[in-house]
C-alpha positions in Angstrom: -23.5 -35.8 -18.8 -24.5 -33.0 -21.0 -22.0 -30.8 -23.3 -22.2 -27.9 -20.9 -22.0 -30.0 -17.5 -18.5 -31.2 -19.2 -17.8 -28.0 -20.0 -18.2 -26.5 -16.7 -16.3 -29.9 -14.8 -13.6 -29.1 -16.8 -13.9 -25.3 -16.1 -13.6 -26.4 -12.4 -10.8 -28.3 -13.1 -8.9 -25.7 -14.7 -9.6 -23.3 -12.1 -8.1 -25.5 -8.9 -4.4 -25.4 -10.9 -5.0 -21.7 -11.7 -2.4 -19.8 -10.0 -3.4 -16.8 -7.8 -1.5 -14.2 -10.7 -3.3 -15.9 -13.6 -6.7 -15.9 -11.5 -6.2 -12.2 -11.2 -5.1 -12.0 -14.6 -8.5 -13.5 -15.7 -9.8 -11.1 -13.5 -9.0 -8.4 -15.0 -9.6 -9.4 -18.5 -13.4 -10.0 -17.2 -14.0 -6.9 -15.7 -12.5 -5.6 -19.4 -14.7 -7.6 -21.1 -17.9 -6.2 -18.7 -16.8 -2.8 -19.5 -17.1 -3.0 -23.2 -20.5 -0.9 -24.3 -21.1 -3.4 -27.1 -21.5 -6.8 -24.9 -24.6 -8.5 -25.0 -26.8 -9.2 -21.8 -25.8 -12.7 -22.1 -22.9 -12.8 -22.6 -22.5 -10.5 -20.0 -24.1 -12.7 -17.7 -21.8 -15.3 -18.5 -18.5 -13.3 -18.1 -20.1 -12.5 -14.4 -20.6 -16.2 -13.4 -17.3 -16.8 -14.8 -16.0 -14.1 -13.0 -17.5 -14.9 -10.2 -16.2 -18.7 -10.5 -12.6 -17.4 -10.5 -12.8 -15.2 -7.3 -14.0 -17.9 -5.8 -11.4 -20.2 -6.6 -8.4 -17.1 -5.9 -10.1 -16.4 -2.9 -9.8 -20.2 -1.1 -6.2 -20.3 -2.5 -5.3 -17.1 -0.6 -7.4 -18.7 2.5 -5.6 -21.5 2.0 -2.2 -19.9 2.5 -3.1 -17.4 5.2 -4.1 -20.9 7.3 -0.4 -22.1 6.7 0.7 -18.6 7.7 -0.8 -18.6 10.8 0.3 -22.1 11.8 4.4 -21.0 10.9 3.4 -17.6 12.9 2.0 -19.1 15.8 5.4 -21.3 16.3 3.6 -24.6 15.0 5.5 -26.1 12.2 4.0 -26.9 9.0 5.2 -29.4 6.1 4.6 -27.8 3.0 3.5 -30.6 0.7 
């Protein structure tokens, strides 16, 4: 495995026990990041797949916890574990 395939396994790793806040958090420190007139083309690249890595990783935790939602609303219990 190459340096930046273990890099971006552990990136993945990181990003399943990122809370929805701190996703959000990272978030907004990208689109900072993005907005600053001095970034390169690369690196803004790479801030955008990052970015884009961590919406995608907030966004099935939020699915996640609508589906659990829906079963409690629907009269269904659920075990939370």
């Amino acid at each position: 495995m190459s340096k930046e395939e273990k890099k971006s396994a552990s990136d993945e790793r990181d990003l399943d026990s990122l809370s929805v806040e701190e996703g959000f958090g990272m978030l907004e420190e990208t689109v900072r990041r993005l907005s600053d007139e001095e970034i390169s083309l690369e690196d803004s690249f790479r801030e955008f797949e990052r970015g884009m890595k961590v919406l995608k990783a907030v966004n099935e935790k939020i699915d996640r916890v609508e589906k659990k939602v829906r079963v409690i609303t629907e009269g269904g219990e659920y075990d939370f574990q």
